[in-house]
C-alpha positions as CSV (number, residue, x, y, z in Angstrom):
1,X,0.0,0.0,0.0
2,X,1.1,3.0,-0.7
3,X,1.1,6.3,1.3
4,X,-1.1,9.7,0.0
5,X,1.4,11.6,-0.5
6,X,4.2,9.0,-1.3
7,X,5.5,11.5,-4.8
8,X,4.7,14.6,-3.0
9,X,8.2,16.5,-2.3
10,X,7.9,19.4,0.3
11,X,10.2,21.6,1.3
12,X,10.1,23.2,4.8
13,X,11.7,26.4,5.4
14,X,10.0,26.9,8.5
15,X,11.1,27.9,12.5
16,X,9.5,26.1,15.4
17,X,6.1,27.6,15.1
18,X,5.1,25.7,11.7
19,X,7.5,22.4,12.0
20,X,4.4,20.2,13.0
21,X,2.5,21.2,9.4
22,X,6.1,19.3,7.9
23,X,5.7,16.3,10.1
24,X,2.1,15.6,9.4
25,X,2.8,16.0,5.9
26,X,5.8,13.7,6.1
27,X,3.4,11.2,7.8
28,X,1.2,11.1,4.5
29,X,4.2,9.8,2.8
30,X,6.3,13.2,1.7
31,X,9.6,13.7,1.2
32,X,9.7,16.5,3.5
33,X,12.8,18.5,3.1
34,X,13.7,20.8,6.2
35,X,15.9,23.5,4.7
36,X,18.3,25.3,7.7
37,X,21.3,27.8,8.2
38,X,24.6,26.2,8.8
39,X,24.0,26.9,12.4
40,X,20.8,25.1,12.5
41,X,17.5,25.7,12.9
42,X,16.1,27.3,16.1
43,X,13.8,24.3,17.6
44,X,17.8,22.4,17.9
45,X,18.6,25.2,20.8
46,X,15.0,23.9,22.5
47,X,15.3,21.7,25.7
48,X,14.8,19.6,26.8
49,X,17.8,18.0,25.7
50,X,18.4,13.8,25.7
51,X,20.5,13.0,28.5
52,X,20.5,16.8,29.8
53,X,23.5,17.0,26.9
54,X,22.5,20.1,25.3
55,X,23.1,19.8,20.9
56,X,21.5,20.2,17.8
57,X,20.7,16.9,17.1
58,X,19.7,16.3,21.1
59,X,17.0,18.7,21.2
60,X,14.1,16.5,22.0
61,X,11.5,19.5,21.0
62,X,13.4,19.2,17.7
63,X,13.1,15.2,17.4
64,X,9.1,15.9,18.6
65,X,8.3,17.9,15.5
66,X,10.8,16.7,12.8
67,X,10.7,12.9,12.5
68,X,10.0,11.9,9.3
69,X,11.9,14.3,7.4
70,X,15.4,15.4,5.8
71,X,17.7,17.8,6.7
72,X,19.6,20.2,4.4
73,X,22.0,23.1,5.2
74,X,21.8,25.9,2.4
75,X,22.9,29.6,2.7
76,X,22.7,30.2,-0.7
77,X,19.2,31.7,-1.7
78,X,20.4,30.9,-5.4
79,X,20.5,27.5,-4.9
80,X,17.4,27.3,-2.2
81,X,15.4,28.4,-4.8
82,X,16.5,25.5,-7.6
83,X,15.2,23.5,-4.6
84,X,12.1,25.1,-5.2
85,X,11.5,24.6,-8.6
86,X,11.9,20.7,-7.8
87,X,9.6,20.9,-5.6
88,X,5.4,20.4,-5.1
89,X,4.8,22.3,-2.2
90,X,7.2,25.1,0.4
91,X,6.1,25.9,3.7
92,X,7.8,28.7,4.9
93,X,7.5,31.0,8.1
94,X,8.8,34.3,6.5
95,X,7.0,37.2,6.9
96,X,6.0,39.3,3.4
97,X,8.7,41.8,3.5
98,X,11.7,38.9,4.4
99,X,10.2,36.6,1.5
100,X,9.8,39.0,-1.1
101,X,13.4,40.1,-0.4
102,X,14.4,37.1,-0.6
103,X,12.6,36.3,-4.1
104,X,10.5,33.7,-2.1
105,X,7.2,35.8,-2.4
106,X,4.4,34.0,-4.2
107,X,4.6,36.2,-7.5
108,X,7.8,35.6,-8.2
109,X,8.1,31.5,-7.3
110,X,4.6,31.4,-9.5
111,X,6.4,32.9,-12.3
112,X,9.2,30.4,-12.1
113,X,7.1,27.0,-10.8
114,X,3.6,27.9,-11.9
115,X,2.9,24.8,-10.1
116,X,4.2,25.2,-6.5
117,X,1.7,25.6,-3.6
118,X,3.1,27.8,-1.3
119,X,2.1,28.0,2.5
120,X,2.8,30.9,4.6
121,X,2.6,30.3,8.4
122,X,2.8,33.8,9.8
123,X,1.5,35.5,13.0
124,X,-0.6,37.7,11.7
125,X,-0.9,36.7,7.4
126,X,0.7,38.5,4.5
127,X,-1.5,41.7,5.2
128,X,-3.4,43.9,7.2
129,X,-2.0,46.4,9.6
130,X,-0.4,44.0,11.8
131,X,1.5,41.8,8.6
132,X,4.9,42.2,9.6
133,X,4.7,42.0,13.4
134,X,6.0,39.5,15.2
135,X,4.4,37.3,18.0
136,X,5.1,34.2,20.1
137,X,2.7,31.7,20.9
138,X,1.3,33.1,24.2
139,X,0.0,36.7,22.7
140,X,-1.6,34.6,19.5
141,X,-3.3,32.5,22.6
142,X,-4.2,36.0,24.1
143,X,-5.3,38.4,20.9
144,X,-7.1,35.0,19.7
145,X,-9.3,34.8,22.6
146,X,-8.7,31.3,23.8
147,X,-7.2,32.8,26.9
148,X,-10.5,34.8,27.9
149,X,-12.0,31.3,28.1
150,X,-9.3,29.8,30.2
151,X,-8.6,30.5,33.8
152,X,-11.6,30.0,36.9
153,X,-14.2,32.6,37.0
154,X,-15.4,33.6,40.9
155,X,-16.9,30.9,42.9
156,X,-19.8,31.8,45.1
157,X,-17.0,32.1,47.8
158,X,-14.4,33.5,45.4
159,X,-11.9,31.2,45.8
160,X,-11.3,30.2,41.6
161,X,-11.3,33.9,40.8
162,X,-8.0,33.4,38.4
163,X,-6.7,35.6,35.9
164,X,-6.9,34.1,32.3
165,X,-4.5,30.7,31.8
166,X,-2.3,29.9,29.0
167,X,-2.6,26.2,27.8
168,X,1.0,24.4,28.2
169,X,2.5,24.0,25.3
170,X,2.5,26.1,21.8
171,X,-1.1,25.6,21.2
172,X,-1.4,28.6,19.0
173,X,1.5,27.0,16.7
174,X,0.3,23.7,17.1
175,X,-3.5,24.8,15.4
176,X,-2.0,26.6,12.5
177,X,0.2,24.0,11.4
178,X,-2.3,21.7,11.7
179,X,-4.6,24.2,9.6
180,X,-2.0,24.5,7.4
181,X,-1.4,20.7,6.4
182,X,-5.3,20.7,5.6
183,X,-4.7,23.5,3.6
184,X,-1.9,21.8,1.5
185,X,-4.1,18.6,0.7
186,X,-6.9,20.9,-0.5
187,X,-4.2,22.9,-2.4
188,X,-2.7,19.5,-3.9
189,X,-6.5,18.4,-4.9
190,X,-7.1,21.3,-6.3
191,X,-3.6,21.4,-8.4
192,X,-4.3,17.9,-9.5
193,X,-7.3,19.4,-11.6
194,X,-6.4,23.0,-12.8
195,X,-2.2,22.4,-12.6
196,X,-1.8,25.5,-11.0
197,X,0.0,26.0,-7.5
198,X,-1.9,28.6,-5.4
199,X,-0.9,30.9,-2.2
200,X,-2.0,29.1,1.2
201,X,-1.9,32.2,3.9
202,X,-2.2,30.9,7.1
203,X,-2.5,33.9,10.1
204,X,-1.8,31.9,13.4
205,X,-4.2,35.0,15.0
206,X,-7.0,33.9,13.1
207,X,-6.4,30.3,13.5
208,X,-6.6,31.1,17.6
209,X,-9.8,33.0,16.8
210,X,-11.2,30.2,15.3
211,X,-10.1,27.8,18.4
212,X,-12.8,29.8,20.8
213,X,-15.6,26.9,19.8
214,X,-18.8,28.1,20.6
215,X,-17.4,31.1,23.3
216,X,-17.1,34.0,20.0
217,X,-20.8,32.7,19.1
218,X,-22.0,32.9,22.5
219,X,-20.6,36.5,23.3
220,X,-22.1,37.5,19.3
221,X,-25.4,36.7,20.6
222,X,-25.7,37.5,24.4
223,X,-23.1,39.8,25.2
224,X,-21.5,36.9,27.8
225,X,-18.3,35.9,28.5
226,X,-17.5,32.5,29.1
227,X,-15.0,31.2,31.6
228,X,-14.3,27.5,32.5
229,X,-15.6,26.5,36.0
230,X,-13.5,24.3,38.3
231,X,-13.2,20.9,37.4
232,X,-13.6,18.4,40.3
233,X,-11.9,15.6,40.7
234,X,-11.6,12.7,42.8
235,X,-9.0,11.2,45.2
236,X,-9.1,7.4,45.1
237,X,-7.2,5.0,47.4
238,X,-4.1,5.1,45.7
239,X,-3.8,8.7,45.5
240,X,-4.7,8.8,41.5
241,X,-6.7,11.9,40.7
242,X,-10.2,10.8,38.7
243,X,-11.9,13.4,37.0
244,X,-15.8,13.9,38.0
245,X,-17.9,15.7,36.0
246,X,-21.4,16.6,37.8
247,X,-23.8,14.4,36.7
248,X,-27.0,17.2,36.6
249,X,-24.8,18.5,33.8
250,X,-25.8,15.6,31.8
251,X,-29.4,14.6,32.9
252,X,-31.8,13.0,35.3
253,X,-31.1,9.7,33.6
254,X,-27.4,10.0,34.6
255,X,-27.9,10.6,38.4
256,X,-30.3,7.5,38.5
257,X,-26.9,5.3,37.2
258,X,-24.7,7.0,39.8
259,X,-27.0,6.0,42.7
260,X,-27.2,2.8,41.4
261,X,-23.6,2.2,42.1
262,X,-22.7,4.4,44.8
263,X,-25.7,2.1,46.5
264,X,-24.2,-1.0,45.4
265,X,-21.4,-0.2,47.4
266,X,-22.4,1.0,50.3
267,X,-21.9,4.7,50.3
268,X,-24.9,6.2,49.1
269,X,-26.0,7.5,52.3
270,X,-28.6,10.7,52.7
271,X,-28.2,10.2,48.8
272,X,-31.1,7.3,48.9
273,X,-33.6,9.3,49.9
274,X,-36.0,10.0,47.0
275,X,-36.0,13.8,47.6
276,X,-32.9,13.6,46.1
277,X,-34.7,12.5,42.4
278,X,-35.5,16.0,42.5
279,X,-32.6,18.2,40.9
280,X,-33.5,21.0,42.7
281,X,-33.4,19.7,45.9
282,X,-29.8,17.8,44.7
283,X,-28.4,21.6,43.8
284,X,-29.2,22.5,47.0
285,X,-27.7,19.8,49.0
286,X,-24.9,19.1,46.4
287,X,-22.1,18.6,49.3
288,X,-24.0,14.7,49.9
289,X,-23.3,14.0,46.5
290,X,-19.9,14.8,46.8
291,X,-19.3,13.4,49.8
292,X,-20.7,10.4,48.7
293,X,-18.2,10.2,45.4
294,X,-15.8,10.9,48.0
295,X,-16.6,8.0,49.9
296,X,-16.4,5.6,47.2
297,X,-13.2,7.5,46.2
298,X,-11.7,5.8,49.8
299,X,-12.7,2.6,48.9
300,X,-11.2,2.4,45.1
301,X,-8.0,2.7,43.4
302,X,-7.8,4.9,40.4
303,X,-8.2,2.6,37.8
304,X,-11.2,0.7,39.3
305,X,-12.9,4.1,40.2
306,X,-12.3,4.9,36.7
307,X,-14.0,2.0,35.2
308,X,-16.9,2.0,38.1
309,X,-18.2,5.1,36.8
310,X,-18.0,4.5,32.7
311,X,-20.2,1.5,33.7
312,X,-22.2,4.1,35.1
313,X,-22.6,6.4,32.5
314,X,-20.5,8.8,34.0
315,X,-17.3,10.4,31.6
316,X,-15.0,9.7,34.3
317,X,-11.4,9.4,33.4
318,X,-8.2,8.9,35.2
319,X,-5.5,11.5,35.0
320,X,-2.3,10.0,33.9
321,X,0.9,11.0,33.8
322,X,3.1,10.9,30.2
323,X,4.7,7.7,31.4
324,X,1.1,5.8,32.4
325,X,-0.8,7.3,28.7
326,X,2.8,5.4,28.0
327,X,1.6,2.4,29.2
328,X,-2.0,3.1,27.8
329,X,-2.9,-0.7,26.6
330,X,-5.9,0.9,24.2
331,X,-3.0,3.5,22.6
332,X,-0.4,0.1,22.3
333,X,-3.1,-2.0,21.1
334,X,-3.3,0.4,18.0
335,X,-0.1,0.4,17.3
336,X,0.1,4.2,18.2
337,X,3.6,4.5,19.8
338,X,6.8,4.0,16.7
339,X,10.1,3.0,18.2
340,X,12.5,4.0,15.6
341,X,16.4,3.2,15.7
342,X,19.1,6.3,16.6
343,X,22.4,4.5,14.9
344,X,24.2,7.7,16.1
345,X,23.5,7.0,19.6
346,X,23.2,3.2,19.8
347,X,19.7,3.2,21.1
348,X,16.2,3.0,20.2
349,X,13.6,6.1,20.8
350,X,9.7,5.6,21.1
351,X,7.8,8.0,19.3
352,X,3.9,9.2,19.1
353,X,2.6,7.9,16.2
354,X,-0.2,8.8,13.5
355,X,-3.2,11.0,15.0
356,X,-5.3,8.8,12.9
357,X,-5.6,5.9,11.2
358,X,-6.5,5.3,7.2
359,X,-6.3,1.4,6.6
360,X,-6.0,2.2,2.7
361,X,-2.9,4.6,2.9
362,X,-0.8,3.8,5.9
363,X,1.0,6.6,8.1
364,X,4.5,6.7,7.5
365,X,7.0,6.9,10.2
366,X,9.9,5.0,9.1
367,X,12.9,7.5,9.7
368,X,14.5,9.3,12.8
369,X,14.5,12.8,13.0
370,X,17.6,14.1,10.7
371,X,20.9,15.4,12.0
372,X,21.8,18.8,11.0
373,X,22.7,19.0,7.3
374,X,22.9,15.2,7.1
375,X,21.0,15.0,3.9
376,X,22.5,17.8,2.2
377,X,24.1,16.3,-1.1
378,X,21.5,13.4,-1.3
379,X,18.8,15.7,-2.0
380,X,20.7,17.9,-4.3
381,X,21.1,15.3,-6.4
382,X,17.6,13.4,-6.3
383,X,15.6,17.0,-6.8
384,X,17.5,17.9,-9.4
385,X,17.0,14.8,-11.2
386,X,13.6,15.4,-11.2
């Protein structure tokens, strides 16, 4: 079987904020070509670093986003873009003004590859009044709006009044090169009919503006602004944290399930008296329900609390730590973690594997993230044979 995009050739000239778009790309089958300085490319500076060894081919933010792909070292915009007329698609990170100094603006690479898709991964897109400002992840996060939605509103006591929360990790970077891959596939659908290449501009800010869900909509309409609540969880014997959701948030039906079992072992309590049926009288005596969760918390390790309320109907869920969703039999049973070989270091890496699964074009995930510059002549001489 062969992969989707098994004849596609990218080439990335991308910094950390669009290196994901190459590596889901490369897991359709490209040839994903990640062009950097002589120095490298900024994600190899990135901790944390295998071993605590800081290097450029150590930088385990690097290996996270660049598996798949080759690695080229060019200082010669010249020769970058021969590269370029070899190839089907270039993701780049440059902001108007650097690419078009650089002859790497759309006009002029459509002039000389009429059929190259280009992607632009930019803060802000290639215009507007903000085109050619810069931004990190956390103010795309903020000017997006996602923030206003994180962090606890007041409590009746006050105690989760927080300011707003950034998510961990580059989620603002992390949505647009996602976007962006989509954006390539349509672009490559749409090339196979017309044979034309097309400019893909992709504004991180307005990919964070579209990440609000249903919180834009709601302010649109009502004037309200959202804030997540406090999410309770649940201590169980072995000191595993269960997350809880309220069952009123989900129905009658589902409190009728929860009794059930908190009866069938014992800890019901007050909470078997039928004035608790009534929802209204459960909002105001909510502190039995909890302490009744709490009591079968006591009595259960994580994993059996876990599975004691799915059987209720409850969306329970234990949270794990990386090296237990390591561990996750479901994940291994689906062949989602890759271990792929590091000859340079004598040892073997596991990797997270394909977000998805198509049984008619497999992921790829074949080849280790690349040392710096350590496909430099290869590709020079299998693009220009092209």
């Amino acid at each position: 079987m062969s992969a989707p995009l098994e004849a596609v050739r990218v080439l990335e000239l991308t910094d950390e904020s669009a290196e994901y778009c190459g590596r889901l790309l490369a897991g359709l089958g490209a040839d994903v070509v990640k062009v950097e300085p002589v120095e490298g490319a900024p994600s190899r500076t990135i901790g944390p670093f295998l071993d605590d060894e800081p290097g450029p081919d150590r930088s385990l933010a690097f290996w996270a986003d660049n598996v798949g792909k080759r690695s080229v070292v060019i200082d010669d915009d010249a020769r970058l873009l021969e590269l370029c007329d070899g190839a089907d698609v270039l993701v780049h990170t440059l902001r108007p003004a650097q690419a078009e100094a650089r002859g790497l603006d759309f006009a002029s690479l459509h002039e000389r590859a009429p059929g190259l898709v280009v992607c632009a991964v930019t803060p802000f897109g290639s215009d507007g009044p903000w085109a050619d400002y810069l931004a990190d992840d956390l103010v795309l996060m903020a000017l997006g709006g996602s923030m206003a939605a994180c962090g606890y509103g007041p409590g009746a006591d006050g105690v989760y009044d927080t300011p707003p929360l950034a998510s961990l990790g580059d989620q603002a970077w992390r949505t647009a090169s996602t976007y962006a891959a989509i954006a390539v596939l349509g672009a490559l659908a749409w090339r196979s009919e017309s044979g034309v290449g097309q400019l893909i501009d992709v504004s991180a800010h307005e990919c964070s503006a579209s990440m609000t869900e249903w919180h834009l909509m709601t302010y649109l309409c009502s004037g309200g602004v959202h804030r997540r609540g406090p999410h309770p969880t649940l201590t169980a014997s072995d000191g595993r944290q269960v997350a809880a959701l309220n069952p009123d948030f989900l129905g009658p039906h589902v409190f009728a399930g929860m009794l059930e079992m908190l009866e069938d072992h014992g800890v019901a309590g007050p909470l078997s008296d039928p004035a608790f049926a009534d929802p209204v009288h459960r909002a105001g005596n909510y502190r039995e329900v909890w302490r009744a969760l709490k009591r079968l918390a006591e009595n259960n390790d994580g994993e059996t609390l876990y599975r004691l309320g799915q059987k209720a109907g409850l969306p329970w869920g234990v949270i794990r730590s990386p090296d237990e969703v390591l561990d996750d039999r479901h994940l291994r049973a689906r062949g989602h973690f890759v271990e792929l070989e590091h000859p340079e270091l004598d040892r073997t890496v596991t990797y997270s594997g394909a977000p998805f699964l198509a049984h008619g074009s497999p992921w790829v995930m074949e080849r280790r993230p690349p040392l710096l510059g350590e496909h430099t002549e290869e590709v020079l001489v299998d693009w220009s044979a092209r």
